[in-house]
C-alpha positions in Angstrom: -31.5 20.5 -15.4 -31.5 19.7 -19.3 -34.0 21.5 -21.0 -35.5 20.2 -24.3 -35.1 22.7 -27.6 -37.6 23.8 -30.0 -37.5 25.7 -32.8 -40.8 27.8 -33.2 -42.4 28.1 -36.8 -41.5 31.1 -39.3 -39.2 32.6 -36.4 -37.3 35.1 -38.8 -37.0 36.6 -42.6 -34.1 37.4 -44.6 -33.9 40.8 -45.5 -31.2 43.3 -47.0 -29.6 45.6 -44.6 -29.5 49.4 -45.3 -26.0 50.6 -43.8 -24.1 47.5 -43.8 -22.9 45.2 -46.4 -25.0 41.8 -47.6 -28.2 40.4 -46.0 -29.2 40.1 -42.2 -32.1 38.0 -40.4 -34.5 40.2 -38.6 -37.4 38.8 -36.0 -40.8 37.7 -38.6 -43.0 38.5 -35.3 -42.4 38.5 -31.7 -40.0 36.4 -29.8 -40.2 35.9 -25.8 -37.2 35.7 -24.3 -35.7 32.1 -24.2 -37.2 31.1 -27.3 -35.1 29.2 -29.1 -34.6 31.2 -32.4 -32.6 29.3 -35.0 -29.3 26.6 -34.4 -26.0 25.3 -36.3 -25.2 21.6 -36.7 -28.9 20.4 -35.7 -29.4 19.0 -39.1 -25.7 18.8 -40.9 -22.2 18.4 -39.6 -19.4 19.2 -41.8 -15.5 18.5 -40.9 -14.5 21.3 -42.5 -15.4 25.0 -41.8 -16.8 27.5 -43.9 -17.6 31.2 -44.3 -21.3 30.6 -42.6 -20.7 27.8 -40.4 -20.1 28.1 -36.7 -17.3 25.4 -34.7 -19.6 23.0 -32.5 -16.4 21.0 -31.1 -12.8 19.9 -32.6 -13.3 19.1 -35.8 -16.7 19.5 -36.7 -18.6 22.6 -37.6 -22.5 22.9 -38.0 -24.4 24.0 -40.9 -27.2 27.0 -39.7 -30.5 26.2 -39.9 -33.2 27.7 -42.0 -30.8 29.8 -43.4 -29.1 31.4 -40.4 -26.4 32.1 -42.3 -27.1 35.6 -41.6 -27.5 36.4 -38.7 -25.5 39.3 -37.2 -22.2 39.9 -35.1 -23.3 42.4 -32.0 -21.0 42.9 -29.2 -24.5 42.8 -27.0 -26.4 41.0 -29.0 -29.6 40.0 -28.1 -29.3 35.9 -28.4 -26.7 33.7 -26.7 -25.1 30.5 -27.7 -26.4 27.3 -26.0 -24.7 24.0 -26.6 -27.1 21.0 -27.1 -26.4 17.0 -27.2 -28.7 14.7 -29.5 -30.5 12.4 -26.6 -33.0 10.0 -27.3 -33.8 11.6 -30.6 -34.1 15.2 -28.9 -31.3 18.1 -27.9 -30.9 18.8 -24.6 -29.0 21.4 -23.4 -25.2 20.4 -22.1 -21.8 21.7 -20.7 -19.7 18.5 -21.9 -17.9 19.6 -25.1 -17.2 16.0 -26.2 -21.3 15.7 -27.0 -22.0 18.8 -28.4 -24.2 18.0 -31.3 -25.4 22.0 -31.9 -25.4 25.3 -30.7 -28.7 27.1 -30.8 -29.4 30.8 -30.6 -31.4 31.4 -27.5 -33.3 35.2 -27.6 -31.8 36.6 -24.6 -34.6 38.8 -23.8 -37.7 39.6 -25.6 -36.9 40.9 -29.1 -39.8 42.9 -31.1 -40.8 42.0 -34.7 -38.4 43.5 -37.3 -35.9 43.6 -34.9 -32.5 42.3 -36.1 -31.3 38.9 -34.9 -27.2 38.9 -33.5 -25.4 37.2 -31.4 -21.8 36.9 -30.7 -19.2 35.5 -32.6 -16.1 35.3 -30.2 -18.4 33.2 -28.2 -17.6 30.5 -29.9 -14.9 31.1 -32.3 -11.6 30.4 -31.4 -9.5 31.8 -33.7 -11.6 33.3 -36.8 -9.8 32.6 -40.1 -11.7 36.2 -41.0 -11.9 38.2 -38.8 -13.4 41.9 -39.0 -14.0 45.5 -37.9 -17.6 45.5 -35.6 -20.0 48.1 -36.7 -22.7 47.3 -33.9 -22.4 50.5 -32.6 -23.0 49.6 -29.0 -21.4 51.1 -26.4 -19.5 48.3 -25.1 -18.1 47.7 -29.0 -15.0 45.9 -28.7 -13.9 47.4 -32.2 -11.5 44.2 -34.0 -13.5 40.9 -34.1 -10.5 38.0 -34.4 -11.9 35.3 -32.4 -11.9 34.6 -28.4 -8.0 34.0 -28.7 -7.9 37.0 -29.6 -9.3 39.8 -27.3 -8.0 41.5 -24.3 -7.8 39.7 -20.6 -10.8 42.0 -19.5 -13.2 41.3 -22.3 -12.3 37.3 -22.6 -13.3 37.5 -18.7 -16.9 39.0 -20.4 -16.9 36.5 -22.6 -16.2 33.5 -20.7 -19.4 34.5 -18.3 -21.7 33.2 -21.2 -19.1 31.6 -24.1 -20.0 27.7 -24.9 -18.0 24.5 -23.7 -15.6 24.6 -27.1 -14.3 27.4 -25.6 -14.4 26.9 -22.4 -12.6 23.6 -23.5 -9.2 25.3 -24.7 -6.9 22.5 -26.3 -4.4 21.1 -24.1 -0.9 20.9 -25.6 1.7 19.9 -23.2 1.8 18.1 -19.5 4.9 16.9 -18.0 5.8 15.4 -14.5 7.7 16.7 -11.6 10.8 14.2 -10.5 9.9 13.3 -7.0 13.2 14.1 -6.1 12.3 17.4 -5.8 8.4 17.2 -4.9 9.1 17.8 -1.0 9.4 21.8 -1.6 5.6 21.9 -2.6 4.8 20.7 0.8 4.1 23.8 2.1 2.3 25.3 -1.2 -0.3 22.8 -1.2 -3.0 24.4 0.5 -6.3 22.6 -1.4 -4.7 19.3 -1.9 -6.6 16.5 -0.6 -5.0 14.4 1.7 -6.9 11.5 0.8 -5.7 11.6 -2.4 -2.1 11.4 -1.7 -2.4 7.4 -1.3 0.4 5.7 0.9 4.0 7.0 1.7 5.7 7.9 -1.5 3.0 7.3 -3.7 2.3 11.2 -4.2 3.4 12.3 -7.8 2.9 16.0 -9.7 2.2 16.9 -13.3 1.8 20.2 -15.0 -0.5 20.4 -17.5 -0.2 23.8 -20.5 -2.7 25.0 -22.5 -4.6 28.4 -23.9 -3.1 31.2 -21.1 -3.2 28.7 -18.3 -0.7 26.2 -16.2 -2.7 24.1 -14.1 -0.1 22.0 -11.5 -1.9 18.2 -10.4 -1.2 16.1 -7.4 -1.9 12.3 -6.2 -1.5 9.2 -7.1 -3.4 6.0 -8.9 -5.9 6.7 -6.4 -7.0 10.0 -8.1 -5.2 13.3 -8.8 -6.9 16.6 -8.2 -5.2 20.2 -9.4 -3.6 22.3 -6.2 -2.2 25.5 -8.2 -3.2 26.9 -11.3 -1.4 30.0 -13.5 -3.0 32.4 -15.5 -0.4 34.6 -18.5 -1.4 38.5 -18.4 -0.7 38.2 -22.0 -4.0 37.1 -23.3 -2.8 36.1 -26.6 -0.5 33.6 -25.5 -0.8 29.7 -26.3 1.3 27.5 -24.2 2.4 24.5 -26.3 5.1 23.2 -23.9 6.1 22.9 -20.7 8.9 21.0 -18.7 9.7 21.0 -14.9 13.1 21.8 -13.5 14.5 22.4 -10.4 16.1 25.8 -8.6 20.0 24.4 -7.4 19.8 27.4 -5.6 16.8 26.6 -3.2 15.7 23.3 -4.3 12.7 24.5 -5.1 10.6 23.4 -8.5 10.4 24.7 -11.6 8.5 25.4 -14.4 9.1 26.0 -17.7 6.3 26.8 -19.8 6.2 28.5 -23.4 4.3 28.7 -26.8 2.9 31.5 -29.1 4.2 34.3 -27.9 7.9 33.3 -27.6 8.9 34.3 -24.1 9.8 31.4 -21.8 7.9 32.0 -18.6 9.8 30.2 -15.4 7.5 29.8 -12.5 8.6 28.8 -8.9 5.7 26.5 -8.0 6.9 26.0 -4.2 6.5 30.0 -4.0 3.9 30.0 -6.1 5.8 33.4 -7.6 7.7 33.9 -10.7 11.1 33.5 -11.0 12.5 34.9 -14.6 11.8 35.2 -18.4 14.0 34.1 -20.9 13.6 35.8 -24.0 15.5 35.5 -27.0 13.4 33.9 -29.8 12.2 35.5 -32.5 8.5 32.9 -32.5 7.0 30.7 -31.2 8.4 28.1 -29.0 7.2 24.7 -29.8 9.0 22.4 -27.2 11.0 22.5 -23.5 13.5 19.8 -22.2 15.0 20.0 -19.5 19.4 18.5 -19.2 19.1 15.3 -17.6 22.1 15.8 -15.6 22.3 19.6 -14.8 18.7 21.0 -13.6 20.2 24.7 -14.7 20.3 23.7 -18.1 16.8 23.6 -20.5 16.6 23.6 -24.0 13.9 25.1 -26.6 12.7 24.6 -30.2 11.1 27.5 -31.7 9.3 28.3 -35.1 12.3 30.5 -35.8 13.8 28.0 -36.9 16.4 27.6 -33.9 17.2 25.5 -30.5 18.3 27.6 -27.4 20.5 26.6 -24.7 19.0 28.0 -21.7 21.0 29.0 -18.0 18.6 29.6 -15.3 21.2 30.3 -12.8 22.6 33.2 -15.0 19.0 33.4 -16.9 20.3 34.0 -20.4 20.8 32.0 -23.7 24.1 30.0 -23.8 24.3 28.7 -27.3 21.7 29.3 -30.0 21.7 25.8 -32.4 20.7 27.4 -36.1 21.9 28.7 -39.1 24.4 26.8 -42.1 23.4 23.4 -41.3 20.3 23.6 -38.5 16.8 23.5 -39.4 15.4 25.0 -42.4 12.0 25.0 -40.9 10.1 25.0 -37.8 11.6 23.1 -35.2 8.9 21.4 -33.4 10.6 19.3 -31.1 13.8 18.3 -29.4 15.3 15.8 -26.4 18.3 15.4 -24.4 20.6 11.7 -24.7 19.7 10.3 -21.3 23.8 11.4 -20.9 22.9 14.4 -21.4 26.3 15.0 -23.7 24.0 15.7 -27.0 20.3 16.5 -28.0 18.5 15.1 -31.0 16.2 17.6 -32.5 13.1 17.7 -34.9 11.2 19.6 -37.4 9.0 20.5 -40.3 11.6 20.4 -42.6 12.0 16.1 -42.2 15.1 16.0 -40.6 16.7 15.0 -36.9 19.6 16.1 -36.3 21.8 15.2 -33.7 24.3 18.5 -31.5 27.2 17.8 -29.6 27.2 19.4 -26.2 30.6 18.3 -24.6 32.4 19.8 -27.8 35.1 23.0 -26.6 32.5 25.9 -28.2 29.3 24.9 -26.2 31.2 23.3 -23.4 33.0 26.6 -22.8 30.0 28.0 -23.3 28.4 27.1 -20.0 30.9 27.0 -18.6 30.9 30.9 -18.9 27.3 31.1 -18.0 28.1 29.8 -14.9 31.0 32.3 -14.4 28.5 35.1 -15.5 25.8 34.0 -13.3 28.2 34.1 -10.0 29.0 37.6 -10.9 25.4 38.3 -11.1 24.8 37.2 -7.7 27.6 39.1 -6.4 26.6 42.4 -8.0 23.1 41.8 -7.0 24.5 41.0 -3.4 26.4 44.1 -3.4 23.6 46.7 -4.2 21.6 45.0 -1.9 24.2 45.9 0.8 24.0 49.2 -0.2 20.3 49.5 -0.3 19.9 49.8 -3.5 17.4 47.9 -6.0 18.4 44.7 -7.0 20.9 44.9 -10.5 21.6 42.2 -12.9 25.6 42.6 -14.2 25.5 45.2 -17.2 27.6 43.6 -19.8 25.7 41.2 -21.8 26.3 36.9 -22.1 26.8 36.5 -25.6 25.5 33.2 -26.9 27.6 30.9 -28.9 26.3 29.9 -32.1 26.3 26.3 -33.0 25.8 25.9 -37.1 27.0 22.7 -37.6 25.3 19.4 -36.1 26.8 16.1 -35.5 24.4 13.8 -37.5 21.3 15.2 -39.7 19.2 13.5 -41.7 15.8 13.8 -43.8 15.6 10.3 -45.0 14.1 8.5 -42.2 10.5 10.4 -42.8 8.8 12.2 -45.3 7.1 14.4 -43.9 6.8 16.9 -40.4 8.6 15.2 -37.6 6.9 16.1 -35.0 8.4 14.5 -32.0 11.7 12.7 -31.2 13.2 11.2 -28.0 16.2 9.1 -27.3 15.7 5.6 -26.1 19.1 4.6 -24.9 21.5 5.6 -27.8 18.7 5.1 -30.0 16.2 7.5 -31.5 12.1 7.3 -32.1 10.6 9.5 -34.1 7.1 10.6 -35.0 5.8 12.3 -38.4 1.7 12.2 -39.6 1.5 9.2 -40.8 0.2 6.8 -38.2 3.7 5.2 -36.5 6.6 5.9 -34.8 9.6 4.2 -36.0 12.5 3.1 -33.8 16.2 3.8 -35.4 19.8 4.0 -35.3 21.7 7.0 -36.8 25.1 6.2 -38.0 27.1 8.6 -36.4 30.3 7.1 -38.2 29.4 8.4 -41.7 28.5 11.7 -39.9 31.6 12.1 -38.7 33.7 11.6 -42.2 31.1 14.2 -43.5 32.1 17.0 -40.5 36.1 16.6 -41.7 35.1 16.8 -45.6 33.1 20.1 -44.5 36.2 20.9 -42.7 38.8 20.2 -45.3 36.6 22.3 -47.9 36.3 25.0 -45.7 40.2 24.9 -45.6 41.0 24.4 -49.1 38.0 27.7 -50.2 39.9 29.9 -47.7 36.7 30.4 -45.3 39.1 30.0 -42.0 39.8 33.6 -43.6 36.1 35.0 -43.4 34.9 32.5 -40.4 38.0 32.5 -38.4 40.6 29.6 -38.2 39.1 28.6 -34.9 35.8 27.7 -36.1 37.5 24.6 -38.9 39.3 23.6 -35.3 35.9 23.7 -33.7 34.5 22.2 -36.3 37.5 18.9 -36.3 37.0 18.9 -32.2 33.5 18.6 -32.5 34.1 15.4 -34.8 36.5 14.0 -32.4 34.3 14.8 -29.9 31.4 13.1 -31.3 33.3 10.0 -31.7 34.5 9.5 -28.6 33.9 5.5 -27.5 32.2 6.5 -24.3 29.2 7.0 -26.2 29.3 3.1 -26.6 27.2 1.8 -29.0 25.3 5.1 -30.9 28.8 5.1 -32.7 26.3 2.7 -35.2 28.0 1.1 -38.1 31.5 2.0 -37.0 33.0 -1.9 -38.7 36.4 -2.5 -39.7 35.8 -1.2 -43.0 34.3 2.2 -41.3 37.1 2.8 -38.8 39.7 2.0 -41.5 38.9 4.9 -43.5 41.0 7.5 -44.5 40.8 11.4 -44.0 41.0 11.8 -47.4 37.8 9.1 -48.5 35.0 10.9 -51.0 32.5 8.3 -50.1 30.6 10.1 -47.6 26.8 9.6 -47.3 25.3 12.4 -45.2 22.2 11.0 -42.8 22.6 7.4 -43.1 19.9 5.5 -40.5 19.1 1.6 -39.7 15.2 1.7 -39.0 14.6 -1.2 -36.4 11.0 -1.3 -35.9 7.8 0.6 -36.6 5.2 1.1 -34.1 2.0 1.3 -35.3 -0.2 4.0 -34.3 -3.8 4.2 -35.6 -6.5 6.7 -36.2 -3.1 9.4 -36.0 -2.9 11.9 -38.9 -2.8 15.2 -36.8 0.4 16.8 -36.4 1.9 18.5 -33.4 0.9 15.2 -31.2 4.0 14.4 -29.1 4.5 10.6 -27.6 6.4 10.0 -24.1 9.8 7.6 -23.0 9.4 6.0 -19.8 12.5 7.1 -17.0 13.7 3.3 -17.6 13.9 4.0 -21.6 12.1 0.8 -22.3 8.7 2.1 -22.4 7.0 4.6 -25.4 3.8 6.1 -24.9 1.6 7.7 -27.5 -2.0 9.1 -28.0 -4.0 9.3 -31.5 -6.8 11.6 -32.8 -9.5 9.1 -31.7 -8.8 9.5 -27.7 -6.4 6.7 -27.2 -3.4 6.0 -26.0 -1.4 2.8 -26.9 2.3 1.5 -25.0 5.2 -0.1 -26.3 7.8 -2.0 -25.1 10.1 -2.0 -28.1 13.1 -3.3 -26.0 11.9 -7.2 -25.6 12.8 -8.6 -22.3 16.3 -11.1 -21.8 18.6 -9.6 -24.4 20.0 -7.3 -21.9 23.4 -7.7 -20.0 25.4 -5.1 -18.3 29.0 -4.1 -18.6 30.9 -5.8 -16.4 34.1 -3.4 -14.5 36.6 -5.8 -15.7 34.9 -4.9 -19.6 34.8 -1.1 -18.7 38.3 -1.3 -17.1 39.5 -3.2 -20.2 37.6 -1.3 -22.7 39.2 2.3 -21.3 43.2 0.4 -21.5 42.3 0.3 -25.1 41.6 3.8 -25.2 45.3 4.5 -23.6 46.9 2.1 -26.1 45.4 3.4 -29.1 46.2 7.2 -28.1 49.6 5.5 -27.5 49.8 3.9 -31.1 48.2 7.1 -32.6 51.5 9.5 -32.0 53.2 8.1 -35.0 50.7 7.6 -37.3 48.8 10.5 -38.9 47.5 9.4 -42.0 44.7 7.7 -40.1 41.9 9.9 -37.9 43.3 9.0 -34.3 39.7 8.2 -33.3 39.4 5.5 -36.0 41.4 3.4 -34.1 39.4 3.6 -31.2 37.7 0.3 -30.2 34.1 0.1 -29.5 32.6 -1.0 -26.3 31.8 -4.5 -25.3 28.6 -5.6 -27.1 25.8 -5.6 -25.2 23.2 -6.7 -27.9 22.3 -9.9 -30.2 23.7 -10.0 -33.5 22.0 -8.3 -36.4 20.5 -11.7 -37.7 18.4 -11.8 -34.0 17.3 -8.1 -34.3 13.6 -7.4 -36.4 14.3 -5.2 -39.1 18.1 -4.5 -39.3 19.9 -5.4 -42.3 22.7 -7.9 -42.4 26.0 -6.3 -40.9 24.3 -3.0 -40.4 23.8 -4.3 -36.8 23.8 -0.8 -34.4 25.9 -2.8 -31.7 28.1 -4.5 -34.4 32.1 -3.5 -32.7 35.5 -4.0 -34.0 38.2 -6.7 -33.2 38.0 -7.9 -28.9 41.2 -6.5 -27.4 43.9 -8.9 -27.9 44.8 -11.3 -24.9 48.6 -12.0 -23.4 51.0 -10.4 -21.5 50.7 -6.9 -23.2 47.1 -6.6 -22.3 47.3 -7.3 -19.2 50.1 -5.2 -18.7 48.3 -2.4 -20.6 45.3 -3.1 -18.2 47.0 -2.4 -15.1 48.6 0.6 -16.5 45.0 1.7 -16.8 43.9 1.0 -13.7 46.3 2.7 -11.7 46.5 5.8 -13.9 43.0 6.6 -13.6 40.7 4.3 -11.9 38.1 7.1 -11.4 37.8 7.2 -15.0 37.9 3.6 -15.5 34.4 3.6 -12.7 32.7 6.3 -14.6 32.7 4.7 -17.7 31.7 1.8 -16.1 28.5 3.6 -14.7 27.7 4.6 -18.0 28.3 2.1 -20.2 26.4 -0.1 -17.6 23.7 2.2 -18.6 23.6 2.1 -21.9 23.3 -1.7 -21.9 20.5 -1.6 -20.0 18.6 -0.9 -23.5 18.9 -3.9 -25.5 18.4 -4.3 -29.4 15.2 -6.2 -29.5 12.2 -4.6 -31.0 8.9 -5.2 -31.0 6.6 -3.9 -32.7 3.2 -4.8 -31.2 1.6 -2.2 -28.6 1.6 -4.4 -25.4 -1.1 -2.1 -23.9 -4.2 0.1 -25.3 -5.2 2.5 -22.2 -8.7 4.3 -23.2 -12.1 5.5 -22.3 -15.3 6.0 -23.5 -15.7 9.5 -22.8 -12.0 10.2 -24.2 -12.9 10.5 -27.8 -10.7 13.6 -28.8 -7.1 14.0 -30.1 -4.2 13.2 -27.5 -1.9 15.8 -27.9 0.7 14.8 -25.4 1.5 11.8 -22.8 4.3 11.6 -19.5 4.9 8.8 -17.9 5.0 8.8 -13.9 8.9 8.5 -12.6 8.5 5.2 -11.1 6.5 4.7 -15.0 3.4 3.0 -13.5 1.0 6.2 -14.5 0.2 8.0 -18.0 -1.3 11.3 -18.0 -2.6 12.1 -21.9 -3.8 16.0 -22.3 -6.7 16.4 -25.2 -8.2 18.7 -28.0 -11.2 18.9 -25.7 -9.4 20.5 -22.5 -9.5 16.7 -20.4 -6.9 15.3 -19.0 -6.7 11.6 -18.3 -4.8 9.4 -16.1 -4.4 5.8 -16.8 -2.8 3.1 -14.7 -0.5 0.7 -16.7 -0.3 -1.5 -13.6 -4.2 -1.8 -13.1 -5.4 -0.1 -16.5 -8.7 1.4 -15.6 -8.5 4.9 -16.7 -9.5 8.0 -14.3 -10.3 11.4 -14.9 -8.3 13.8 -12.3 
């Protein structure tokens, strides 16, 4: 029951202390226990903190009262924290962090005049920006004062037995669904869900939600969700800031991925409910976790060293570590897969996306390795288990390949931290601080004359002697690599005048970008808030500081047209002719001749925001009709129909994205209760449901279908 605070007259006096440093606050007469002594933030608010104000919720921090600016640190102090909300003109005492209005200092027993006044500080505090050594001299001293965050699993379990909601209220940073696909191995490790909460047959979906030391793991449906597992880290310093669900091809069982401050990336088997491995390898924090969108083994990481990692978790080691020459020259804050899966786009605090090749011979060998490595593995472990011996991992290490040079990078397309990025077909949205996301189009063309300059210098210095000849060869495979037409239409820009350029052209402009459309996001200035692509890639989700969380649709409905076989089939003949033509002619990059994909989009005059013959799905000259067509068609098609079907498939899918952005949110999901920063969002796999995590420790789910949000 709320109970209604008052302050009692002449309650303490200032007085200078005799064996520690400055001023303390002793009792000015006799205070019963439960008297409400002194409070922060009852009379002033301020958004930023100080040396003598105390944090009443995210984003606000309260002034002390009647000059309780000195009152003591004691790790038994003899007042505790109680949060109050401003009701009717009075505080009343509360547990919901989003109301907190003050935290008063309750005498925790009767305290005798001249006594001194303490309570404790990692009650409340976080994180202290100073924090020092405690001279209380109490036998249960914890020593090093550094905030909550901070102290050891034992004492934060103290702690939390009287700390206020902010702490109790640990920011969530990261939540990320579970492909249904591979829901059915969590039948049997559900033991609280609800049943009534499942909803009908196939309805059921999971999320995973990171944040502080925990992983709490959700299940239901637009009915309701309610959580069924929850994980605690031993390591009570850690900070989860992402996590990303994955699957065991070994078991079929799910995965997940979860890391943050400390650096290790914990893997936990949430069908066992056990731990499966930790991958470590960075040298910080790790800021972001994707998972390959074609081969569940394979996840990826950014990390505040300043690198991406290439993750087995067959062979549980590090396959190719993205950094160094030409990677990031800062944080790396986020990263995501091409729905392909062929290349990743990646993100950081130094401006810039870049854009790495995967199917290029370095990495490709790379995992392919991994996999040879990780079937040893098994073998060796199977063989000491036969002999009764403990299990052994194989005792030569996997050496990662390094991966220096990215296919597309640039730092002109924001201007400040990019905090998230994600592929939307073969294009790219991107998010920095100041209040939109903006939809765009690398061109991958001028990229690519950049890679063979690099190469050509490299050549012409003599670095093949100090790097090795093979890496200028990876280097030109990578180019080729990254051209190739299957990647249909994110080959932006490439016009006659592009493709006809010659090896030896000097007009090479690094991180060229068509912007298409900004999608305005308001009330968003906070970095480190990540926004969510629906499975389709037609819908972008997004949260702000205020609470709220606003959808677009910047792919407008009726532009879209798939390839048709006959344009695939027609589409890889070209392919064989030009690798024909190309034998005799080597003043001109083979790959230049290549022609582009059937367009699949309107013309540039039709698409908001793109310039006149900039146009991301502008193509080259339609394949000549007649006899020797035809001809070269059927060649084709009975050299290697398989190939001619899988491009088919994908080029199918990339046209399922068409070019028409808009730039209105179609949908504003909020509540009035959510009122703190959205830190992350996930779209449901059949996209009806958003989940948005918070500064304040909620978690909401919103129905897009029937938008009337719900807390799970």
């Amino acid at each position: 029951m709320a109970v209604v605070v008052a302050f009692p007259e002449k309650a303490f006096t200032r007085v200078s202390s005799r064996d520690k440093v400055g001023s303390t606050l002793v009792a000015a007469r006799p205070l019963p226990k439960g008297t409400s002594v002194t409070a922060y933030g009852s009379e002033e608010i301020v958004p930023e903190p100080t040396m003598h104000t105390l944090a009443i919720r995210a984003g606000a921090h309260g002034v002390p009262r009647d000059g309780a600016e000195f009152v003591s640190h004691s790790c038994s102090p003899n007042t505790d924290l109680v949060a109050v909300a401003l009701k009717d003109g009075k505080l009343e005492t509360t547990t919901d962090a989003a109301v907190v209005h003050a935290v008063v200092l309750v005498a925790n027993r009767d305290i005798a005049e001249g006594e001194e006044i303490s309570f404790d500080y990692e009650l409340n505090e976080w994180d202290m920006a100073t924090p020092f050594t405690c001279q209380c001299g109490n036998s249960n001293c914890r020593g090093y004062i550094s905030g909550f965050k901070n102290a050891t699993a034992a004492n934060q379990e103290e702690l939390l037995k009287k700390a206020t909601p902010l702490i109790l209220s640990t920011p969530l940073f990261a939540v990320a669904f579970l492909d249904e696909e591979y829901a059915a191995a969590l039948s049997d490790a559900e033991p609280y869900a609800d049943e009534s909460r499942r909803g009908g047959k196939g309805s059921v979906a999971h999320f995973a939600t990171a944040g502080g030391r925990c992983i709490t793991l959700y299940q239901g449906s637009e009915q309701g969700f309610e959580p069924i597992q929850a994980y605690t880290d031993e390591d009570a310093g850690e900070d989860f800031y992402a996590v990303r669900w994955t699957v065991d091809v070994a078991t079929g069982a799910p995965l997940i991925a979860a890391a943050g401050k400390r650096g290790p990336i914990k893997v936990l088997d949430a069908a066992r409910m056990q731990a499966h491995c930790v991958l470590h390898g960075h040298g910080d924090a790790v800021n972001d976790i994707r998972a390959h969108p074609t081969d569940p083994s394979l996840i990826l990481s950014s990390s505040k060293d300043e690198s991406l990692r290439l993750w087995n978790l067959l062979a549980k080691c590090a396959v190719a570590v993205f950094a160094g020459e030409r990677g990031h020259e800062s944080e790396v804050l986020a990263a995501d897969f091409h729905p392909l899966g062929h290349c990743f786009a990646s993100a950081g605090m130094d401006n810039s996306v870049k854009v790495w090749g995967l199917d290029d011979a370095a990495v490709a060998g790379a995992v392919a390795a991994s996999y040879e490595f990780a079937e040893s593995a098994a073998v060796a472990t199977a063989a000491a288990a036969g002999r009764g011996g403990e299990e052994q991992r194989v005792l030569r290490p996997f050496h990662a390949t390094l991966v220096q040079f990215p296919a597309y990078s640039t730092d002109g397309v924001h201007s400040d931290y990019v905090d998230s990025c994600a592929f939307l077909g073969n294009l790219l949205v991107s998010k920095s601080t100041d209040s939109r996301l903006l939809l765009w189009c690398p061109d991958v063309s001028a990229r690519l004359r950049l890679l063979r300059s690099l190469a050509r210098e490299a050549r012409a210095s003599g670095a093949g002697a100090h790097t090795g000849a093979r890496e200028v060869d990876d280097l030109l495979a990578a180019a080729d690599a990254w051209h190739d037409p299957d990647m249909g239409p994110l080959l932006a820009g490439e016009t006659g005048e592009a493709a006809g350029l010659a090896e030896d052209d000097e007009e090479i402009e690094e991180g060229a970008a068509t912007v298409l459309a900004e999608l305005p996001l308001p009330n968003a200035s906070l970095w480190f808030v990540r926004f969510a692509v629906d499975s389709s890639h037609t819908r972008v989700a997004a949260g702000n500081d205020a609470g709220d969380v606003f959808v677009w649709e910047p792919m407008g409905p009726g532009a879209a047209r798939r390839v048709t076989d006959e344009e695939a089939a027609d589409f890889v003949a070209g392919q064989v002719e030009a690798a024909s033509a190309s034998s005799g002619d080597a003043g001109v990059p083979p790959n230049s001749r290549r022609r582009s994909p059937p367009s699949t989009t309107p013309a540039a005059s039709e698409t908001p925001g793109a310039s006149t013959g900039t146009s991301p799905s502008a193509t080259a000259e339609s394949p000549a009709a007649g006899d020797d067509a035809q001809s070269n068609l059927s060649s084709a098609e009975s050299e290697s129909s398989d190939e001619v079907d899988e491009v088919a498939e994908r080029l199918a899918f990339i046209a399922a994205a068409p070019l028409r952005p808009s730039p209105g949110a179609v949908m504003t999901l909020g509540h009035a209760k959510s009122t703190k920063a959205v830190r992350q969002t996930a779209f449901s796999p059949d996209g009806r449901l958003v989940v948005a995590v918070c500064d304040d420790a909620t978690v909401w789910c919103y129905d897009t279908k029937a938008p009337h949000p719900g807390a799970p």
